[in-house]
C-alpha positions as CSV (number, residue, x, y, z in Angstrom):
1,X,82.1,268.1,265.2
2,X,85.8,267.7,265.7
3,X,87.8,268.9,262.6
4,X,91.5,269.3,262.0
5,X,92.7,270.5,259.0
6,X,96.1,270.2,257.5
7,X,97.6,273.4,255.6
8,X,96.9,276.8,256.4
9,X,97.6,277.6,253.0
10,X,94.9,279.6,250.6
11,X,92.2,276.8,250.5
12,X,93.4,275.9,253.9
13,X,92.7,278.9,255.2
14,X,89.5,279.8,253.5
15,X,88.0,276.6,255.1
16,X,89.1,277.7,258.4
17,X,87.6,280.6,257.9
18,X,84.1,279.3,257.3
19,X,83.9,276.6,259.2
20,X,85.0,278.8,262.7
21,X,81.7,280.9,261.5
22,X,79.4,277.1,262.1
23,X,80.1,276.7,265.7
24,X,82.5,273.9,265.0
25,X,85.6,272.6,267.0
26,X,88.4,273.7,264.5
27,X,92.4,272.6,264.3
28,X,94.4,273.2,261.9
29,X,98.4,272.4,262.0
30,X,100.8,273.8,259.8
31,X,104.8,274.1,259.8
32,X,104.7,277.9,258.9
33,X,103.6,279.5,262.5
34,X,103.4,283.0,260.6
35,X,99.9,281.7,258.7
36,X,98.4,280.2,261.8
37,X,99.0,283.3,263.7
38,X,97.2,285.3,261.1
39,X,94.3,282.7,261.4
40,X,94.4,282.8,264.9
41,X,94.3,286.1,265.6
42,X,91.2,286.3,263.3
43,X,88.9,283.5,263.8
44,X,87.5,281.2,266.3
45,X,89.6,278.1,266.1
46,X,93.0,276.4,267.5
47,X,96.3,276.5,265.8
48,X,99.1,274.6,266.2
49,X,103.0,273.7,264.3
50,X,103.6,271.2,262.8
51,X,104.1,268.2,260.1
52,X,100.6,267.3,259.2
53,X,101.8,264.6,257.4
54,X,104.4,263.3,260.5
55,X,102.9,260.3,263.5
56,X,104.1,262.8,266.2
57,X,102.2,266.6,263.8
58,X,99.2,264.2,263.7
59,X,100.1,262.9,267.7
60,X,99.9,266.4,268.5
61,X,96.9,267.7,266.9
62,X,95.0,264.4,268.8
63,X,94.0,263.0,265.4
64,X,92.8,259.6,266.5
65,X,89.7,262.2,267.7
66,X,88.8,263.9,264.6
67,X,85.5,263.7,263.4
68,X,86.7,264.7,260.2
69,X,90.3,265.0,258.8
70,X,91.0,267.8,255.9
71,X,94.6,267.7,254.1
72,X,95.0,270.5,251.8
73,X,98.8,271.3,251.6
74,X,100.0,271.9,248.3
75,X,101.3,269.1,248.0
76,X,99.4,265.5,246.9
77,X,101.8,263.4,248.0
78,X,101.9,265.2,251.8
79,X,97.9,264.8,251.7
80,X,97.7,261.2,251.0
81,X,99.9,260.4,253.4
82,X,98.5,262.8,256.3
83,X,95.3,261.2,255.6
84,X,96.7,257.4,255.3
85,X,98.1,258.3,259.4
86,X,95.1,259.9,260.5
87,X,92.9,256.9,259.0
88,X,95.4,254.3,261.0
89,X,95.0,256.6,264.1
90,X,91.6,256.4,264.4
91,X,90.0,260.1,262.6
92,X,86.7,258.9,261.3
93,X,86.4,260.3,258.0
94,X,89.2,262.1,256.0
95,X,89.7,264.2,253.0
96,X,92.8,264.6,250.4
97,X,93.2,267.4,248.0
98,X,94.9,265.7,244.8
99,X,95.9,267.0,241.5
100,X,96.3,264.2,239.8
101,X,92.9,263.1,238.0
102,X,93.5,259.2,238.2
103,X,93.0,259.4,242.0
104,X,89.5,260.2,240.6
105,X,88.8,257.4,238.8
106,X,86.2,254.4,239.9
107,X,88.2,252.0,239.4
108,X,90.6,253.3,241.6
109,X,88.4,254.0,244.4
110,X,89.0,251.3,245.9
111,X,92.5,251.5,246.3
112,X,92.5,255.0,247.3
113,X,90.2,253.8,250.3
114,X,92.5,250.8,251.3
115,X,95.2,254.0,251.5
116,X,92.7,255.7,253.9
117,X,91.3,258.3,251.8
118,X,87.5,258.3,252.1
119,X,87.1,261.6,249.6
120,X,89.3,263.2,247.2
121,X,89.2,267.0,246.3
122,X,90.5,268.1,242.4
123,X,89.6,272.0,242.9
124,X,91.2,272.0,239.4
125,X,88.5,269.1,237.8
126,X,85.6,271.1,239.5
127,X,86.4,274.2,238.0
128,X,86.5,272.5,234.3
129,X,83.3,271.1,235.4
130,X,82.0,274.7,235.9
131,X,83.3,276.3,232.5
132,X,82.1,273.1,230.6
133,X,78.6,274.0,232.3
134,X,79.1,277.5,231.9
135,X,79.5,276.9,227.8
136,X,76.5,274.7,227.8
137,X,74.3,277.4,229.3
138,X,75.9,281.0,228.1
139,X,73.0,283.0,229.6
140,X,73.4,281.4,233.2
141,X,75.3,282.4,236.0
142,X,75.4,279.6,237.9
143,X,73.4,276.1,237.2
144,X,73.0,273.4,240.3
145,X,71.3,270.5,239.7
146,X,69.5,268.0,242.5
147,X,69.2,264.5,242.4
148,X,69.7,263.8,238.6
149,X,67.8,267.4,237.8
150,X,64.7,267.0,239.5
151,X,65.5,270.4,240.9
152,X,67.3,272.8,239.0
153,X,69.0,276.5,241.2
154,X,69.9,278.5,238.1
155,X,71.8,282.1,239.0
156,X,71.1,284.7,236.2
157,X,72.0,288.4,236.3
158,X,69.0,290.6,235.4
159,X,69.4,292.9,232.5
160,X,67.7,296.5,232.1
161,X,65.1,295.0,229.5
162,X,63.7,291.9,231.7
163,X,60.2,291.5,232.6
164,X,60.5,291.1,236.2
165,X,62.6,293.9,236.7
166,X,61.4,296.5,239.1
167,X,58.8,293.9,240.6
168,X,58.0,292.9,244.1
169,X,59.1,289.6,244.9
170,X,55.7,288.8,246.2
171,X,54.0,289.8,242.8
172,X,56.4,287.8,241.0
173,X,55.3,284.6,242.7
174,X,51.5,285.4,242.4
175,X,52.1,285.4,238.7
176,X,54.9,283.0,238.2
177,X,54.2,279.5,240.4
178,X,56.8,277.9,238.5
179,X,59.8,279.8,240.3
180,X,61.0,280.2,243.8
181,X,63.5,283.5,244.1
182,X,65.8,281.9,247.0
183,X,68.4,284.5,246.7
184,X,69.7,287.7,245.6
185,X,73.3,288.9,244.8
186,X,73.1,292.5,244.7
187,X,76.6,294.2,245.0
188,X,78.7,292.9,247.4
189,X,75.9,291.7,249.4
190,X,73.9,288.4,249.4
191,X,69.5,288.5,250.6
192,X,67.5,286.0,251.3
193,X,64.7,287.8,249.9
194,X,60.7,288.4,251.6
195,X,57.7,289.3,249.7
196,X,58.7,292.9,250.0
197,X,62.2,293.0,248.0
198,X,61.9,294.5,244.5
199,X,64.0,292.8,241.7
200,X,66.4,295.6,240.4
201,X,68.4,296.3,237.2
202,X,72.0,294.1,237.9
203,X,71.0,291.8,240.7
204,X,71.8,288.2,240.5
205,X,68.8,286.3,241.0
206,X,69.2,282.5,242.7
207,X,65.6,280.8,241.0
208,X,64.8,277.4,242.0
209,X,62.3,275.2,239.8
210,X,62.0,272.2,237.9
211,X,64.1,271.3,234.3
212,X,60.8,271.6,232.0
213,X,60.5,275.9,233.5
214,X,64.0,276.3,233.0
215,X,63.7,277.7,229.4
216,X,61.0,279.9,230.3
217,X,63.5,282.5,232.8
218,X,65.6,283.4,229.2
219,X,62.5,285.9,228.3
220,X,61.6,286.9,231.9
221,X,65.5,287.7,232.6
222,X,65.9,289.4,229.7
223,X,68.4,287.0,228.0
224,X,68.6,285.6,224.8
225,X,69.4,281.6,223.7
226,X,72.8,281.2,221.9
227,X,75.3,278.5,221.1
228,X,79.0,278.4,221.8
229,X,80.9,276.3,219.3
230,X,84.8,278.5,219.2
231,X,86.2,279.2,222.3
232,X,89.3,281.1,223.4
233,X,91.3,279.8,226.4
234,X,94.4,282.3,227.9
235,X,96.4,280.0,229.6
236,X,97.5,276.2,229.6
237,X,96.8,275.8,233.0
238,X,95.4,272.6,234.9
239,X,91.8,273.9,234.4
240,X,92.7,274.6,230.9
241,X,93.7,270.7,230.3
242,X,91.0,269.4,232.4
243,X,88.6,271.3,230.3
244,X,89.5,270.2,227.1
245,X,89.7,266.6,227.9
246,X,86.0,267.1,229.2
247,X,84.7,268.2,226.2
248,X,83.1,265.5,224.0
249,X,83.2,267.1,221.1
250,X,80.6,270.5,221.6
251,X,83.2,273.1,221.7
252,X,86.7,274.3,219.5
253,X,89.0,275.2,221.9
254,X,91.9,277.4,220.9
255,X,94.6,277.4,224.2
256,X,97.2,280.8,224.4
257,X,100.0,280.6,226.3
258,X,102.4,283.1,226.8
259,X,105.6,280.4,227.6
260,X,106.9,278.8,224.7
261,X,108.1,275.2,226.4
262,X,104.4,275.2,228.2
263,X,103.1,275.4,224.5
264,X,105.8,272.9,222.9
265,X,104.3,270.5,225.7
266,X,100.5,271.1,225.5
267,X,99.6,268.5,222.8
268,X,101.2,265.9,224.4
269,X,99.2,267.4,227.9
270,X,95.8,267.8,226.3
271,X,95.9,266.2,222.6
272,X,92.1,267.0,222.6
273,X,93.2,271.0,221.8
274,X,92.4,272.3,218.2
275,X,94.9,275.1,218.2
276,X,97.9,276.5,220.0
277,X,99.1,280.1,219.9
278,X,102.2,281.0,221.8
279,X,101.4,284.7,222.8
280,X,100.6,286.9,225.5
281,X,96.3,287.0,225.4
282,X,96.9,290.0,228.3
283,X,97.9,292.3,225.2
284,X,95.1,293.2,223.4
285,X,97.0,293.7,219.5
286,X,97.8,289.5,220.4
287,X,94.2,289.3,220.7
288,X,93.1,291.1,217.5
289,X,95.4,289.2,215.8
290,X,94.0,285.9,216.5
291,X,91.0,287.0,215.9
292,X,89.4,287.4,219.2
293,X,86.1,288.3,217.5
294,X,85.7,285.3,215.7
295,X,85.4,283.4,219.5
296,X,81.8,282.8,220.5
297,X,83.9,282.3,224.1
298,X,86.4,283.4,226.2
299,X,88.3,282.0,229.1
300,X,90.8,283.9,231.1
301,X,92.8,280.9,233.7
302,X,96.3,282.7,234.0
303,X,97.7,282.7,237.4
304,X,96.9,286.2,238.4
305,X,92.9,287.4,238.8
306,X,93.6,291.0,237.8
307,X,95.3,289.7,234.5
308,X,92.3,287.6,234.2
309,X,89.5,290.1,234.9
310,X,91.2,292.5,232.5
311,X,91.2,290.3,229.7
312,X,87.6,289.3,230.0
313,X,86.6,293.5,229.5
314,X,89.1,293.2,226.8
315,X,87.3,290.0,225.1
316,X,83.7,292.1,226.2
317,X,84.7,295.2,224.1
318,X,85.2,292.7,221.1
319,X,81.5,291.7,221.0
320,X,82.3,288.0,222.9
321,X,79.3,286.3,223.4
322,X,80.2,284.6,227.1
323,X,83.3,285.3,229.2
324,X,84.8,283.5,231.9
325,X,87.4,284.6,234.6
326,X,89.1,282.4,237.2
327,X,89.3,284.9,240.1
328,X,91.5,283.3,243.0
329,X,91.7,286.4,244.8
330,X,88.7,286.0,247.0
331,X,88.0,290.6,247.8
332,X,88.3,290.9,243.8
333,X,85.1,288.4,243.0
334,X,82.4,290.9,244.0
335,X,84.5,293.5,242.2
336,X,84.8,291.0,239.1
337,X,81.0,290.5,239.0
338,X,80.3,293.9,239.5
339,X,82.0,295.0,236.3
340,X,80.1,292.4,234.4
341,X,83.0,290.3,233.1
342,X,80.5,287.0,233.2
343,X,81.1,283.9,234.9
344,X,83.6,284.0,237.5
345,X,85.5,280.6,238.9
346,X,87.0,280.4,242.0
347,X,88.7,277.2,243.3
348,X,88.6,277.7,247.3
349,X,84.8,278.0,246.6
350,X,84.1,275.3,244.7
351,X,86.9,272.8,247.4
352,X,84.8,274.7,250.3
353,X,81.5,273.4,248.7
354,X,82.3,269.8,249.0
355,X,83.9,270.0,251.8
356,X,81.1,271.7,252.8
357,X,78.7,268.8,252.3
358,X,80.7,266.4,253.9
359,X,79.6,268.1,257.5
360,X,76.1,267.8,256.2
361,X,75.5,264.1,254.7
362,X,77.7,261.3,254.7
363,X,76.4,260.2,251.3
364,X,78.4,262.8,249.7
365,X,77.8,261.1,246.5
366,X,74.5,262.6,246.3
367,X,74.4,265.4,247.8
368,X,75.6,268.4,246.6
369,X,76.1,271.9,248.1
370,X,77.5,275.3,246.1
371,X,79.4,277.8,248.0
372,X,79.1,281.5,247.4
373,X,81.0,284.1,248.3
374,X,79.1,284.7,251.7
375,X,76.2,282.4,251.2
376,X,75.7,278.7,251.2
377,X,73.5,276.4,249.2
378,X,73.2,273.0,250.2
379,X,70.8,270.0,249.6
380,X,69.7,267.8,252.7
381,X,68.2,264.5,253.7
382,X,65.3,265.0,256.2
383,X,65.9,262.6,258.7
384,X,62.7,261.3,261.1
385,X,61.3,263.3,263.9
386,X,64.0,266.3,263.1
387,X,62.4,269.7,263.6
388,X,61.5,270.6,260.3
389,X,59.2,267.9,260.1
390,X,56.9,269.3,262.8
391,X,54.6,272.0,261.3
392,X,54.3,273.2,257.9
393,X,56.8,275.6,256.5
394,X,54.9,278.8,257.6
395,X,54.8,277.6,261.0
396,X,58.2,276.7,261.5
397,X,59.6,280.4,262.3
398,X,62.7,280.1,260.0
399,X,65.2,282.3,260.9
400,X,65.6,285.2,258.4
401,X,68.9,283.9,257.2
402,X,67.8,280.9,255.7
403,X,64.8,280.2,253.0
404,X,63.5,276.6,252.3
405,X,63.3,276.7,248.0
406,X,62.4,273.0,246.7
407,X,62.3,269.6,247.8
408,X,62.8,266.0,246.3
409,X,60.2,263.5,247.4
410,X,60.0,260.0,246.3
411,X,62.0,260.9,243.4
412,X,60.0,264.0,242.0
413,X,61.0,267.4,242.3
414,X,58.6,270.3,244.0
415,X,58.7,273.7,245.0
416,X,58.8,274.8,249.0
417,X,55.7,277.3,249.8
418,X,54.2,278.3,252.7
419,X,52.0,275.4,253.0
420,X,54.5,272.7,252.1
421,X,54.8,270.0,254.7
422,X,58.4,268.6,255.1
423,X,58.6,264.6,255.3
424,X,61.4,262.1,256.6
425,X,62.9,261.6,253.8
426,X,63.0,264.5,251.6
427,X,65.9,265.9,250.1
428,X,65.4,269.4,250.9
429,X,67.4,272.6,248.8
430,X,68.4,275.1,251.4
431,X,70.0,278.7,250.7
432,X,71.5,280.4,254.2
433,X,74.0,283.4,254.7
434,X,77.5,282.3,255.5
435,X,77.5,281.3,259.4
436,X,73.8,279.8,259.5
437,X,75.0,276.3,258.5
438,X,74.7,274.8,261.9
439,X,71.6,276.3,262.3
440,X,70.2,274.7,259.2
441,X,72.2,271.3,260.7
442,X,69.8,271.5,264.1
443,X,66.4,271.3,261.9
444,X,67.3,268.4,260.1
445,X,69.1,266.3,262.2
């Protein structure tokens, strides 16, 4: 697949990053040549500078041959309108980052099609999506759901006291049918586990299983169910507003903000908001005196990670029930989630995972895929006579890289074993370690 992405900024770059690791034809213009000779120096892909959002940037960069057009400058307005050319110029699909949320809506869809735009990307809007989730289900990780929750990946870190800790993997699934361990996040390292692997005190443990089994992992992870109602946000950012105006009423939000003109302006930004403190969260006497300890939540969204990461062991020392950090800084997440700080949101991840899916289905609007730091999940349709339809799972000789963890068929959710017999026509939940996508790609196409 031909792909040309526009703006070697952060998210830009991070995609280019990724995608050179598929096997994929990459291009990606922009007009500051010190960026793209850091990417290309680094990664297997093609650089050139430019306007991405001029006819002759777009001329140069042979857009009329794109498979798949990706603008994600800074700037909306520059995306729209690389993507409007590209359309006209014959790329077949393209893809605008936006920060505005009325893009979004579905009643604008169509007009943001007649402009050209197939997709929109709100890294901001999928990140409030995240911490909204992340409050529903304090003791979680991570929560994925497949074809309206017929398959459910839940990520949970494993305390000292669970059950399961210090089993085989192999014993675990004699005893628990219920569960499929597709993954573990130990360190600064991502397994696709085998029988063998032993569940340790810390790891991060990717299950896969149906809604009703859900509730049973709290015990077996050692977790305990709790509620959030008051929640804490440092920071009046775009995630901050986005968050709030997705709440339907479950949570309290309090928003800190250390500017006093960002706070004069927030109710007219996000009149959902129950309070407003003008103060600096980073200092921990501001945070005793608005009574951090009364929050059942905290959320850390200023614009630097180590500002972020600090606050949430601050809000941790006070006895908060469920912190969350946005870490933009991708070599400080595995240092974040090593120290325990809770949920950790990262915007390039959560752009990459859409972006992600688009290479794999063209119905994006049901597929989903979730990005990890150096792994990939992604859900699949099984098209007819692909490889993975010729023998059962066991028979298959899966590359290590990759594990098969549940299916959808006919509309009801199942686990993948050893015996399981893919169909045309399933929607398939594959975990694979970052550069495997494209062989995942070859058994289902």
């Amino acid at each position: 697949m031909r792909i040309v992405i526009a703006g070697a900024g952060e998210v830009g770059s991070h995609l280019a990053k990724l995608l050179s690791n598929e096997e994929q034809d990459i291009l990606i213009i922009d007009e500051n040549p010190e960026r793209l000779f850091v990417l290309d120096s680094k990664y297997n892909l093609m650089t050139i500078t430019g306007n991405p959002a001029s006819i002759q940037g777009l001329k140069d960069v042979n857009v009329g041959r794109a498979d798949l057009f990706i603008a994600v400058t800074p700037h909306e307005d520059s995306n729209m309108l690389a993507c409007s050319l590209a359309k006209a110029m014959g790329a077949k699909r393209t893809v605008a980052r936006i920060e505005t949320y009325g893009f979004m809506e579905a009643a604008n869809r169509p007009l943001v099609r007649g402009m050209g735009v197939d997709h929109v990307i709100y890294p901001e809007y999928l990140a409030a999506q995240q911490i909204i989730t992340a409050l529903r289900r304090p003791w979680v990780r991570q929560w994925f759901e497949i074809l309206n929750g017929e398959i459910i990946v839940v990520g949970v870190r494993i305390g000292d006291n669970a059950k399961l800790c210090g089993m085989q993997l192999k014993d675990f699934a004699y005893t628990h049918h219920n569960f499929h361990v597709s993954a573990i996040k130990r360190g600064h390292e991502t397994l696709i586990p085998r029988g063998d692997d032993r569940i340790q005190a810390g790891d991060v443990l990717y299950f896969t299983t149906r809604r009703e089994h859900v509730e049973d992992l709290i015990e077996l992870t050692g977790k305990t169910e709790y509620r959030i109602r008051r929640v804490l946000v440092m920071g009046a950012s775009k995630i901050a507003v986005r968050t709030v105006a997705l709440n339907k009423g479950e949570f309290k939000f309090t928003i800190m903000d250390r500017d006093r003109e960002v706070c004069d302006r927030l109710p007219m930004r996000c009149p959902e908001v129950n309070d407003i403190y003008c103060g600096d969260a980073r200092d921990p006497d501001t945070l005793v005196d608005v009574g951090l300890d009364t929050y059942d939540a905290f959320i850390a969204l200023s614009d630097s990670s180590e500002a972020n990461i600090l606050a949430c062991l601050t809000a941790k020392e006070a006895d908060v029930k469920k912190t969350i950090a946005e870490v933009e800084d991708l070599q400080f997440i595995n240092q974040a989630e090593g120290l325990n700080i809770g949920t950790v949101i990262n915007k390039k991840l959560l752009a990459s995972s859409t972006i992600f899916q688009l290479l794999l289905d063209n119905d994006a609007s049901t597929s989903k895929c979730l990005a990890m730091t150096d792994a990939e999940v992604a859900e699949l349709e099984v098209k007819p006579d692909s490889k993975i339809t010729q023998a059962p799972v066991k028979d298959l000789r899966l590359s290590r890289d990759m594990t098969l963890a549940g299916l959808v068929r006919n509309g009801h959710g199942m686990l993948v074993t050893g015996n399981t017999h893919i169909q045309a026509g399933d929607h398939v939940v594959v975990f694979c370690l970052s550069g495997a996508l494209h062989k995942v790609e070859r058994l289902f196409s």
